[in-house]
N, C-alpha and C positions, 0 to 999 in steps of 0.2 A: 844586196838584192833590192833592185826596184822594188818602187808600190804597185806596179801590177800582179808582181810574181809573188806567188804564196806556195809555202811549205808543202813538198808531196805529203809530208808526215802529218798534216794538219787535216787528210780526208783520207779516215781508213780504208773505205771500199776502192776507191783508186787503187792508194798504196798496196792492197791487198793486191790487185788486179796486174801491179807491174811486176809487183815481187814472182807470181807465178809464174808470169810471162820470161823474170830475168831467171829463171829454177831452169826454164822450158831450154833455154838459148844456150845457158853456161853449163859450166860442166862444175859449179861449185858443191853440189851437194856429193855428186861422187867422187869429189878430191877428196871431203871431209868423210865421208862413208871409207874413203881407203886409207887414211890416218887411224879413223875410228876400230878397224878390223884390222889392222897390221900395227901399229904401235900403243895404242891404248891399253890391250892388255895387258904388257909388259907391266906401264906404269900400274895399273888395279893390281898385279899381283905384288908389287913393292909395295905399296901402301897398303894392304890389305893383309899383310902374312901373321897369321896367329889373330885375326879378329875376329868375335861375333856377331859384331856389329856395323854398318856403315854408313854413316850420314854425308849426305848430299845435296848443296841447293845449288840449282839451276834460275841462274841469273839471266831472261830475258828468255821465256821459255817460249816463247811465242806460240805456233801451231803445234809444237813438240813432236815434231817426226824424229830431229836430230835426236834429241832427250831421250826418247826410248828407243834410238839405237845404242847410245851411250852406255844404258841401263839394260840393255838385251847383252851389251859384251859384260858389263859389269856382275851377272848374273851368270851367262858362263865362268868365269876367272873364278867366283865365287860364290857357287850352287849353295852354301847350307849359311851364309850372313845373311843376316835382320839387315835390310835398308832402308832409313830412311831419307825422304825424299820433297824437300819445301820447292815450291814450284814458285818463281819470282814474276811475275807478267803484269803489267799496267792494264794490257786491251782487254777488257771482258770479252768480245767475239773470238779474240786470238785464245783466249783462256779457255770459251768452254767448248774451241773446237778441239782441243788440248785433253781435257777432259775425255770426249766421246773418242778421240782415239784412243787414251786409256782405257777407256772403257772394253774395245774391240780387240785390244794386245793380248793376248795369251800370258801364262807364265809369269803372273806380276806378282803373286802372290803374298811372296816375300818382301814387295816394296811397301809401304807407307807412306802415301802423297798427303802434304799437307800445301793448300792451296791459297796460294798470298798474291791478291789482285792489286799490286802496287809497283809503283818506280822501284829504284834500285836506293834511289834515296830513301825513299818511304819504308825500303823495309830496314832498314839503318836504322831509322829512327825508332821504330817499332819494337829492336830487337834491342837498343841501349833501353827503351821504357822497361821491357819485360827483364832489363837486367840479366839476360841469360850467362850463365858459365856454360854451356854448351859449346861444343869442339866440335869444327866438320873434318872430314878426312878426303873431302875432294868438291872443289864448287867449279862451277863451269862459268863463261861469262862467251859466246860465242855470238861474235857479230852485234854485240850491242852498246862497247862503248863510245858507240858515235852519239849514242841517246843520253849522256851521261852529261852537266855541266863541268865537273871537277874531277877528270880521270884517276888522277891522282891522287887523290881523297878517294876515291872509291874503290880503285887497287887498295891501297894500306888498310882501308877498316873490312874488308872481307880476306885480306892476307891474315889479318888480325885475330882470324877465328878458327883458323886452322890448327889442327892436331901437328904434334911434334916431324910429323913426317906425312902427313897432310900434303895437297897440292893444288895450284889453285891454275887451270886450264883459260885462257882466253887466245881466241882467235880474230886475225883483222885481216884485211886486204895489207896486203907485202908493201912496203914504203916502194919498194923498184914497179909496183902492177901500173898498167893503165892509170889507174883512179889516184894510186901517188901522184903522178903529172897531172891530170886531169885540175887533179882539187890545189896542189903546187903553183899549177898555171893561172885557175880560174873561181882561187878561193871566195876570195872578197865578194865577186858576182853573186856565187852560186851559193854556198852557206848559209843556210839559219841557222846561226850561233847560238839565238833562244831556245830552238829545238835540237838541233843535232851539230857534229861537230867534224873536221876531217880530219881524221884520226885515223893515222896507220900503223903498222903494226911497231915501222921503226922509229916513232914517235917516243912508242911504249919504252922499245930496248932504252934509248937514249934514257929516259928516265930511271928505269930498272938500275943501268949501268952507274949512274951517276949518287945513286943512294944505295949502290953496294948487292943489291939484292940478284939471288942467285937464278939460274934459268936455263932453260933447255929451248932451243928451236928447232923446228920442223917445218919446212917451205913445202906446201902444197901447190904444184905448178895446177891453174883451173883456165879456160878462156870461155870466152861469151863473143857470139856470133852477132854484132851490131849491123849486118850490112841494110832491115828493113829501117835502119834512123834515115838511109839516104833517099829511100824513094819516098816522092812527095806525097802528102795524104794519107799514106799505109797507116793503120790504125794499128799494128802488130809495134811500127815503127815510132810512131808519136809517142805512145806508151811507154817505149824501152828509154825515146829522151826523157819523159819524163825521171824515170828511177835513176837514170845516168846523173841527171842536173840535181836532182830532189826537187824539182820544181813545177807545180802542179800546171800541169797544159802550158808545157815549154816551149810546141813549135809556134802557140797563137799568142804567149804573154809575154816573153823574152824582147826585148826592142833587137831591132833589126839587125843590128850593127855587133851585137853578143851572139845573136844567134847564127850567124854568119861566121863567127869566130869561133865557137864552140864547135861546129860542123867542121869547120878545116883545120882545127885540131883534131877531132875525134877520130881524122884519117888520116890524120898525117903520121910519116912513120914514126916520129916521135911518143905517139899514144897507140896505135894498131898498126897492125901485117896484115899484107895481102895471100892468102892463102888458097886457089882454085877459081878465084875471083869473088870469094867473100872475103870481108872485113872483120878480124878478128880480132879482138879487144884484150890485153892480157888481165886476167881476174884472179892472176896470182894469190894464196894466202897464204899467213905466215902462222905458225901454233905457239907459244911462248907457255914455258910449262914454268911457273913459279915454287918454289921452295918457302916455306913460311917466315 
């Protein structure tokens, strides 16, 4: 990454600003909404048969829409368990818009949110200070270990807390999506290594696989409608480069000759299809259901 180009992740109101915009375009939330209503139960009622109880952290809870979908099926499967429920988020604005949706959700009653304004690291460290023996019996980690330095240290010490039959949920962009090639092709450029990482799903398997540890997948086919990156100026379209690259005001900071190249990739059939004469982008994701 040039010294022009800085991190989308380094100006929340932006990053906030594309992320809506990439919610608006893709069909990612209703891949995960149809995972979440059609196979998720299943898993709450393996894990949950004959308890009172059930503890939950939510790893990168961010605006938490997804969170208390999770927790709305989790409560169906099992109407009369005590849940509770540590909420992991770094962004205070991401956290206490998180909050007031709690706030407005029906039917929580039974939950117990305990709210922890920190990295994934920080609550690591937080949680060997207070020495806990505490057991979860389901942690989620969706779409956030690009935020992470050490994936890998960070799966094992939250695998590490899990109940005997416990499960540990994380979701990434598919190693075959779009963004596999994308980030494959134009890591180096586009990466801030200090801040985020590109990280796909089959990055994870690769590591799962090779230290034994056992797992379930589910490929969520999503796509995202990129055709305004092409027209010049479009302000719908500058913004979606920006969340594509992570790099903050991509079509004005990018040197000419990346940006150029980043463009005839993003169309070419190697990364998108032409579909009715938009540009479709594949946003494929993958679910990996860990065993402790």
């Amino acid at each position: 990454m040039t010294s022009r180009m800085k991190c989308l992740a380094l100006d929340y109101e932006r990053y906030h600003k594309t992320f809506r915009l990439f919610l608006e375009l893709s069909s990612e939330h209703q891949a995960m909404s149809k995972f979440i209503h059609e196979s998720l139960p299943d898993i709450f009622a393996r894990i949950g048969e004959g308890k009172t109880t059930f503890d939950v952290i939510s790893v990168g809870s961010g605006t938490g829409e997804v969170d208390l979908e999770i927790l709305s099926q989790l409560i169906k499967v099992l109407p009369d368990v005590k849940v509770g429920c540590d909420m992991v988020e770094p962004s205070e604005p991401m956290l206490e818009k998180c909050k007031e949706l709690v706030s407005r959700t029906p039917n929580l009653g039974n939950v117990n949110f305990t709210w922890n304004q920190m990295t994934a690291s920080e609550f690591e460290k937080h949680w060997r200070e207070r020495q806990s023996e505490k057991k979860l019996d389901f942690i989620h980690m969706i779409q956030m270990l690009y935020y992470v330095t050490d994936t890998a240290a960070t799966i094992s010490f939250f695998r590490s807390l899990l109940n005997e039959n416990g499960k540990l949920l994380i979701i990434l962009v598919a190693g075959e999506s779009s963004w596999g090639k994308l980030w494959g092709t134009y890591q180096k450029e586009l990466c801030c290594t200090e801040i985020t990482q590109c990280v796909t799903a089959a990055d994870i398997k690769r590591y799962l696989t090779a230290e034994g540890i056992s797992f379930e997948t589910f490929v969520l086919p999503s796509t995202m409608d990129i055709t305004e990156c092409f027209i010049p100026g479009d302000e719908k379209g500058e913004l979606l480069l920006d969340f594509l690259t992570e790099v903050l005001d991509f079509s004005h900071s990018a040197p000419p000759e990346l940006k150029a190249g980043v463009m005839s990739f993003l169309r070419s059939p190697d990364c998108s299809s032409q579909v009715n004469g938009r540009i479709i982008f594949n946003n494929n994701l993958e679910v990996l259901v860990l065993d402790p």
